[in-house]
LOPADO-994912 format. One record per residue (C-alpha): residue number from 1; residue in three letters; x, y, z. Coordinates in nm, 3 decimals, decimal comma. Example, Ala and Ser with C-alpha at 12.3 -4.5 7.8 and 13.67 -1.06 7.14 Angstrom:
% residues 2
+-----+--------+---------+---------+---------+
! num ! residu !       u !       v !       w !
+-----+--------+---------+---------+---------+
!   1 !    ALA !   1,230 !  -0,450 !   0,780 !
!   2 !    SER !   1,367 !  -0,106 !   0,714 !
+-----+--------+---------+---------+---------+
//
This chain:
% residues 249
+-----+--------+---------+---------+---------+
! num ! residu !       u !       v !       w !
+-----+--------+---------+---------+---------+
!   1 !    UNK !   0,000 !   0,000 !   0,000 !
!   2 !    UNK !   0,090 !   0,359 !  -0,119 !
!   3 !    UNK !   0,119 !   0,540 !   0,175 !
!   4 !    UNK !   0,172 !   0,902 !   0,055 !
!   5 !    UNK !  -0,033 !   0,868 !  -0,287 !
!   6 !    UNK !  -0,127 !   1,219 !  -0,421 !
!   7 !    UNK !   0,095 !   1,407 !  -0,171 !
!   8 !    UNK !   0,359 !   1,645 !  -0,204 !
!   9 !    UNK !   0,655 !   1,675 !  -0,009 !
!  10 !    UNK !   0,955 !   1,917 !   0,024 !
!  11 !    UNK !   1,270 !   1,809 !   0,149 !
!  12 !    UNK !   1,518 !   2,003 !   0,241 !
!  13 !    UNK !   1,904 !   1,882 !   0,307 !
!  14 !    UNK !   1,725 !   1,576 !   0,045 !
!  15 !    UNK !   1,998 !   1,551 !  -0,152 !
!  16 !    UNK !   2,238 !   1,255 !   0,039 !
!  17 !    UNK !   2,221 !   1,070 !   0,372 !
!  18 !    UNK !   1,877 !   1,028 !   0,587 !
!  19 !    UNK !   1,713 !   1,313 !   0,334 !
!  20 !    UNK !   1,796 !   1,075 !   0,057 !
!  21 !    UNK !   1,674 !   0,772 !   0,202 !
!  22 !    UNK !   1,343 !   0,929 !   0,282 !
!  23 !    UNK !   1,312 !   1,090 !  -0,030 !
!  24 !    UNK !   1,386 !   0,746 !  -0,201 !
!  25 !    UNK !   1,113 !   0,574 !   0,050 !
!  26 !    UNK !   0,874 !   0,852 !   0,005 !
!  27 !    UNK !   0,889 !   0,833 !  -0,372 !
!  28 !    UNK !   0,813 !   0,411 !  -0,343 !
!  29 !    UNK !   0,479 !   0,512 !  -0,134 !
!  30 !    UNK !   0,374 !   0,748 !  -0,422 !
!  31 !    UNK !   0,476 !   1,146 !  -0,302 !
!  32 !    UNK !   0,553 !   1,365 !  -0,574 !
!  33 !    UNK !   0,877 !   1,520 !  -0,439 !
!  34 !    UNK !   1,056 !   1,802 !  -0,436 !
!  35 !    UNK !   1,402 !   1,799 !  -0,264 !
!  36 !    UNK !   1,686 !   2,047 !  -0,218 !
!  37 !    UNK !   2,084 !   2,035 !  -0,141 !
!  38 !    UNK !   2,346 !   2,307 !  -0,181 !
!  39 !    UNK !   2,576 !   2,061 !  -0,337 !
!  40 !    UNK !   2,494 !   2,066 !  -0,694 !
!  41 !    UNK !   2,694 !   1,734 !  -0,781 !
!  42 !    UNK !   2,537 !   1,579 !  -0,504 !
!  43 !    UNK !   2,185 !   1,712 !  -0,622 !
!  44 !    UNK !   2,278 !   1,570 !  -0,980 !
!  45 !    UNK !   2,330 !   1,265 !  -0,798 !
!  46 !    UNK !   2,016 !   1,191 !  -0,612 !
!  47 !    UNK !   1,829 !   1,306 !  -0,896 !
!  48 !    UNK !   2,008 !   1,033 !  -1,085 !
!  49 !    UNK !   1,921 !   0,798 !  -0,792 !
!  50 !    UNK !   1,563 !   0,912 !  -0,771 !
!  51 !    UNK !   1,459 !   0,980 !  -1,126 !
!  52 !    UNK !   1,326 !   1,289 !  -1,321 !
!  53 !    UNK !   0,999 !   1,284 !  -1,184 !
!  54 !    UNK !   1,196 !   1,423 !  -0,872 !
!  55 !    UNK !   1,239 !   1,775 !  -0,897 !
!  56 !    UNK !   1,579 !   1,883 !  -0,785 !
!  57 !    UNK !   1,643 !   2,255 !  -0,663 !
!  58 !    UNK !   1,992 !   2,396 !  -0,555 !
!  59 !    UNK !   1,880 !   2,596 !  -0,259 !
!  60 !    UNK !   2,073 !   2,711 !   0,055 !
!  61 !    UNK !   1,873 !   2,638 !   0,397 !
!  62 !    UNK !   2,026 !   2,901 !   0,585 !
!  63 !    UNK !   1,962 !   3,195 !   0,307 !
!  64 !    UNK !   1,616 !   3,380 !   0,393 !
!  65 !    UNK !   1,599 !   3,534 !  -0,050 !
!  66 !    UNK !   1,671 !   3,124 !  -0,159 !
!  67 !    UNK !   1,376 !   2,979 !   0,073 !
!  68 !    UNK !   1,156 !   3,269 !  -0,085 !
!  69 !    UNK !   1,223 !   3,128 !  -0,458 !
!  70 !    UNK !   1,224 !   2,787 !  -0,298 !
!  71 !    UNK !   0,883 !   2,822 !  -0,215 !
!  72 !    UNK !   0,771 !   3,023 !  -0,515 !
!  73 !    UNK !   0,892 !   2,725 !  -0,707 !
!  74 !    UNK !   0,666 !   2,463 !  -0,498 !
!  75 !    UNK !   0,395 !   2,715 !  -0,582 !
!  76 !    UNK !   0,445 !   2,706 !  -0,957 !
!  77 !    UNK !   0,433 !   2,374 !  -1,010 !
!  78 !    UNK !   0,194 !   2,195 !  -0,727 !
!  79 !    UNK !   0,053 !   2,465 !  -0,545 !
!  80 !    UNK !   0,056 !   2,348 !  -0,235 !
!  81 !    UNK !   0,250 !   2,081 !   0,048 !
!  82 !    UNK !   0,130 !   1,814 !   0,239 !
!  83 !    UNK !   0,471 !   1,720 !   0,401 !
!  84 !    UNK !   0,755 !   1,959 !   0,492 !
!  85 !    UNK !   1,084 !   1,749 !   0,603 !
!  86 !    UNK !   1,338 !   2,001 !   0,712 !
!  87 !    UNK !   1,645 !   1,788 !   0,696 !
!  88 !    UNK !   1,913 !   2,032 !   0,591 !
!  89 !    UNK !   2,183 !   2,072 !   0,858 !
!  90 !    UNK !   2,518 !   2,161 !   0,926 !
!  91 !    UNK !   2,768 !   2,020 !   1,166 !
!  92 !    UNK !   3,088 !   2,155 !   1,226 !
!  93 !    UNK !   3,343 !   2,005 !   1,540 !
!  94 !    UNK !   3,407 !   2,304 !   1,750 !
!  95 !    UNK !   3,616 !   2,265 !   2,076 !
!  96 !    UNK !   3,494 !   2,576 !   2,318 !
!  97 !    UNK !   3,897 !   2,749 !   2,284 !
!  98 !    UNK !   3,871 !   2,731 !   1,936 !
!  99 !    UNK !   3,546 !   2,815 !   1,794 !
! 100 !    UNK !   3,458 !   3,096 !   1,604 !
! 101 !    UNK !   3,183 !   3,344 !   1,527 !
! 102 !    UNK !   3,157 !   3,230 !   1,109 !
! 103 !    UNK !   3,124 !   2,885 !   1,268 !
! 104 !    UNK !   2,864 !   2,975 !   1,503 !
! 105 !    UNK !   2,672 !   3,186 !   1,274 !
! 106 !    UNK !   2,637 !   2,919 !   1,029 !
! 107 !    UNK !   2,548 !   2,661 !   1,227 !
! 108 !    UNK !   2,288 !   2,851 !   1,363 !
! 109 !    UNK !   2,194 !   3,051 !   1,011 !
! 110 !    UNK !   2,114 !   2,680 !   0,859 !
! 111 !    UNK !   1,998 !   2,455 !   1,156 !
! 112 !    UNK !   1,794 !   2,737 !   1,324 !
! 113 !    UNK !   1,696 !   3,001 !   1,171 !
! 114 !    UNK !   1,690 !   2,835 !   0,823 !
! 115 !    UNK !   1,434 !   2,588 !   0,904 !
! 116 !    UNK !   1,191 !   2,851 !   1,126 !
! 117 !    UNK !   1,126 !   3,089 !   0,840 !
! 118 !    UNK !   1,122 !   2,757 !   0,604 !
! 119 !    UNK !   0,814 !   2,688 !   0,796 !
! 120 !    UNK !   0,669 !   3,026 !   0,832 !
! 121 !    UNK !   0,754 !   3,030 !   0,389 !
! 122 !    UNK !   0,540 !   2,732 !   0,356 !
! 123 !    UNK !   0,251 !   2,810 !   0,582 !
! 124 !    UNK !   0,081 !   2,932 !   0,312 !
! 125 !    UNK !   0,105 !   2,605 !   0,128 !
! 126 !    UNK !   0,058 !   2,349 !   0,394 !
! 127 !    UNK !  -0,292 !   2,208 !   0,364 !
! 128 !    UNK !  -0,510 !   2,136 !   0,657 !
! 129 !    UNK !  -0,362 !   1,763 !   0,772 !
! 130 !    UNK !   0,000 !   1,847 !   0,679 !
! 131 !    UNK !   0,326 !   1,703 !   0,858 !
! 132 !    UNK !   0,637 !   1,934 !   0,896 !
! 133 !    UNK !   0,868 !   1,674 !   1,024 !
! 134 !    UNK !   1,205 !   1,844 !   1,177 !
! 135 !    UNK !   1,570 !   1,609 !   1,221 !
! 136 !    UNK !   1,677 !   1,731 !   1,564 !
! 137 !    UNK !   1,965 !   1,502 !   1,666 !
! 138 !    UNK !   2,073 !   1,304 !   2,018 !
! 139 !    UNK !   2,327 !   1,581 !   2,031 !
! 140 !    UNK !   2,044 !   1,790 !   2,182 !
! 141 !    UNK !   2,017 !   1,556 !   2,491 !
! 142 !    UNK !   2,394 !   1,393 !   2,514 !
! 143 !    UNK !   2,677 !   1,644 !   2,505 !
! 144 !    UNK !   2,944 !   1,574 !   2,267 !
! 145 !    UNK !   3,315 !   1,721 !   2,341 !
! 146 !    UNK !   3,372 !   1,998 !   2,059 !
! 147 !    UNK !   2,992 !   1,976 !   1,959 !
! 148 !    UNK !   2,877 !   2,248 !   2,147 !
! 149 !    UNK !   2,729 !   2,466 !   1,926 !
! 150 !    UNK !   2,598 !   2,165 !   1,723 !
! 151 !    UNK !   2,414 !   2,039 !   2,001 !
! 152 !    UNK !   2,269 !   2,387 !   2,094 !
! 153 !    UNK !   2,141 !   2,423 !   1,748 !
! 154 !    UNK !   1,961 !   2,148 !   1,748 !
! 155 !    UNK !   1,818 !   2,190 !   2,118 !
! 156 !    UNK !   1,678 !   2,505 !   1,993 !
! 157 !    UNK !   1,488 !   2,295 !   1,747 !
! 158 !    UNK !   1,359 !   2,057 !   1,986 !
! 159 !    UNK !   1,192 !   2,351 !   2,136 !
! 160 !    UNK !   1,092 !   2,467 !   1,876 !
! 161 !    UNK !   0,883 !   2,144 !   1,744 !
! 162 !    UNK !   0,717 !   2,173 !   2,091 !
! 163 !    UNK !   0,566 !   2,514 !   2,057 !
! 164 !    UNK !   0,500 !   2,535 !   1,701 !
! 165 !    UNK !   0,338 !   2,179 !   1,730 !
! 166 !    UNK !   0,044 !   2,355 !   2,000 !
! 167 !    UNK !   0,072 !   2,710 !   1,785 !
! 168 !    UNK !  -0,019 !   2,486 !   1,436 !
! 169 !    UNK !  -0,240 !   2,237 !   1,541 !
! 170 !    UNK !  -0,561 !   2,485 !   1,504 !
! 171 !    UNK !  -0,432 !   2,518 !   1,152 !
! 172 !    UNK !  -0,443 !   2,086 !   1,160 !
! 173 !    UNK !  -0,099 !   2,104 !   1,088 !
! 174 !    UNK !   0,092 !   1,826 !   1,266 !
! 175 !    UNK !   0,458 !   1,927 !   1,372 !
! 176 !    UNK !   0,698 !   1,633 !   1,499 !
! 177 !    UNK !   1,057 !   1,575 !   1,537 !
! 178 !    UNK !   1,329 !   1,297 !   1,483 !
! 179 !    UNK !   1,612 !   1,266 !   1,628 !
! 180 !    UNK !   1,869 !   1,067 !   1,484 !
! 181 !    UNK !   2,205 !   0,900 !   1,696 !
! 182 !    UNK !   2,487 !   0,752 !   1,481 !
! 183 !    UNK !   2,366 !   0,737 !   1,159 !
! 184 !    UNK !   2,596 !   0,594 !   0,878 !
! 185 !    UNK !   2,620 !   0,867 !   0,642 !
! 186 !    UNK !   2,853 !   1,129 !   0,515 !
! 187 !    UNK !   2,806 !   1,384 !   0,765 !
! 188 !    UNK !   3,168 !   1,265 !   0,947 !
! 189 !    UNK !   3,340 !   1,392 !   0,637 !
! 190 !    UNK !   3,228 !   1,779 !   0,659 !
! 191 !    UNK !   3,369 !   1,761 !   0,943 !
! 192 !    UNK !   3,672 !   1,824 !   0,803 !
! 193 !    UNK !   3,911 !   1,583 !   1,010 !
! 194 !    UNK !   4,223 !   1,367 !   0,938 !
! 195 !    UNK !   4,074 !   1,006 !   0,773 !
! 196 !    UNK !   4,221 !   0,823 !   1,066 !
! 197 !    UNK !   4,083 !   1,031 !   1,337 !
! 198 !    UNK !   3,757 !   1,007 !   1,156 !
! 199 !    UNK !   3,718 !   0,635 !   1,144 !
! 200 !    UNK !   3,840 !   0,609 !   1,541 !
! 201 !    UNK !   3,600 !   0,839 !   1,617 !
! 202 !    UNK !   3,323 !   0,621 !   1,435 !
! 203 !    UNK !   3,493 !   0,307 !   1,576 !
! 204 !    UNK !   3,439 !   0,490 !   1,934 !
! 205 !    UNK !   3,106 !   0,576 !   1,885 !
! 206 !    UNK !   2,974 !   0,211 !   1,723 !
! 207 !    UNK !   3,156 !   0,077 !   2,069 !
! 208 !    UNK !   2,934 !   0,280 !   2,264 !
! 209 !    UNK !   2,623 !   0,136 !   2,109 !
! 210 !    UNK !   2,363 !  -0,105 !   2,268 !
! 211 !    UNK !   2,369 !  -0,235 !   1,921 !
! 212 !    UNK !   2,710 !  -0,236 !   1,860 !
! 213 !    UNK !   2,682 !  -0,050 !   1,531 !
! 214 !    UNK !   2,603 !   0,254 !   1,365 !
! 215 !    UNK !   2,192 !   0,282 !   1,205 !
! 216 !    UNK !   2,094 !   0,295 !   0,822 !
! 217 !    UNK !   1,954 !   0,593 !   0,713 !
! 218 !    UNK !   1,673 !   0,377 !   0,637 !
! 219 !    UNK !   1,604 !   0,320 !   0,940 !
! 220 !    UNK !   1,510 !   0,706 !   0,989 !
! 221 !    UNK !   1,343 !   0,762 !   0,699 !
! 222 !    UNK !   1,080 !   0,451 !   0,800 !
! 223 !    UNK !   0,990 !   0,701 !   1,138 !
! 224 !    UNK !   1,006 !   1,000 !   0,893 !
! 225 !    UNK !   0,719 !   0,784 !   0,656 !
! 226 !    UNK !   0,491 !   0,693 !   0,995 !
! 227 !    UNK !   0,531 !   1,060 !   1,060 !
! 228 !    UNK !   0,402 !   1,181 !   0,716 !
! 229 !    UNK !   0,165 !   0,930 !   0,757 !
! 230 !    UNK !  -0,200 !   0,932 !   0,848 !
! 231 !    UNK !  -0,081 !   0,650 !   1,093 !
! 232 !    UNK !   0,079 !   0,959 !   1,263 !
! 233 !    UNK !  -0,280 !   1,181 !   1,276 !
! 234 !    UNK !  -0,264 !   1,180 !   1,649 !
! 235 !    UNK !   0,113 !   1,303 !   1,682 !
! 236 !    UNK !   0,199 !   1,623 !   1,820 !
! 237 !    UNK !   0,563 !   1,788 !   1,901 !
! 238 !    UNK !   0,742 !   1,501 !   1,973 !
! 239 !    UNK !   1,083 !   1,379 !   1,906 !
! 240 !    UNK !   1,099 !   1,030 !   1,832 !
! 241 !    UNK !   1,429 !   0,935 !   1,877 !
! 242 !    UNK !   1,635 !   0,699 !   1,592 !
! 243 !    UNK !   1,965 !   0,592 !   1,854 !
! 244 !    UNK !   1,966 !   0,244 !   1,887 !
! 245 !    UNK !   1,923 !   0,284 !   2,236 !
! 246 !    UNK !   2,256 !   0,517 !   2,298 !
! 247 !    UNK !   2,092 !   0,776 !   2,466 !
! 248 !    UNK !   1,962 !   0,559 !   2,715 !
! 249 !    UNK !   2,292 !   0,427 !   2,858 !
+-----+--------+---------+---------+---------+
//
């Protein structure tokens, strides 16, 4: 069963790892997608993945005039949404003595305050019944040496989900999160360490795992398909968390 037949969904950040996956899922259960990436090779590349009934847009999350034509796009061709998955993101490692402003202001320009006014841009286009579905990430609940402002970022999310899930509802627009642990996916190589230092750091992080291992973005875009789902009609500003169980220990 086609579980998204007839809808249409934006995803942002859709162009590799968990937005990917759920843009590949979502397109098997019938959505007509849109998804967006800054990366233009990757975008060529998940449209190759995804075929050309995809529609591909080079859009940056964090830039307020690229959201506007984002959305004017959507517009133009479907006229409406009746999933928003705000999945664009950017991690950077940080230690405290070391971090600077540009870092902080991007982290924040994209995580933050990129994916409030994406919302507030698509309000008008969100039917009655929609799902915005925001990736949060454990980081928001575990602290991570040098991840400061990453984890900050995407605590201010989690809040956010919570109030704009009550101030939406009357609109019947559902508003949930996800929140991802180790995920395998190439998010460890924007980080922009050494090879080595990367794959101990992995190695460190799959030890620490009830499961021993690291999840498939699969495995989040399943939650991210409930959450779109009318399965999902009673759902409102939570964070389902996608860990393996890490945040429990």
């Amino acid at each position: 069963m086609q579980r998204l037949a007839g809808k249409t969904v934006l995803i942002t950040g859709g162009n590799s790892g968990i937005g990917l996956a759920t843009a590949r899922l979502f397109r098997d259960h019938g959505a007509r997608l849109v998804i967006t990436g800054r990366s233009q090779s990757g975008l060529e590349h998940a449209q190759q993945a995804l075929g050309d009934a995809v529609i591909a847009l080079r859009s940056d999350a964090g830039d307020l005039a690229q959201i506007d034509a984002l959305m004017a796009t959507v517009a133009d061709r479907f006229g409406q949404l009746d999933t928003l998955v705000l999945n664009a993101g950017v991690a950077l490692a940080a230690p405290i003595d070391g971090a600077t402003e540009a870092q902080f202001d991007e982290m924040f320009a994209v995580n933050v305050k990129g994916t409030y006014f994406t919302i507030q841009k698509a309000l008008p286009l969100l039917r009655p019944g929609a799902s915005i579905i925001v990736t949060t990430s454990i980081a928001n609940q575990v602290g991570t040496p040098a991840m400061s402002i990453y984890g900050a970022s995407k605590a201010a999310l989690r809040s956010l989900v919570q109030t704009l899930g009550l101030e939406l509802i009357g609109r019947g627009i559902r508003v949930n999160a996800i929140s991802p642990g180790p995920i395998a996916t190439p998010i460890f190589e924007r980080f922009g360490l050494p090879d080595e230092v990367a794959q101990g750091i992995k190695a460190q992080i799959a030890g620490k795992s009830p499961m021993q291992r690291f999840g498939q973005p699969e495995e989040v875009a399943k939650v991210a398909l409930f959450l779109a789902s009318d399965d999902a009609s009673y759902v409102v500003g939570e964070e389902i968390v996608v860990d393996g169980g890490m945040s429990v220990v």
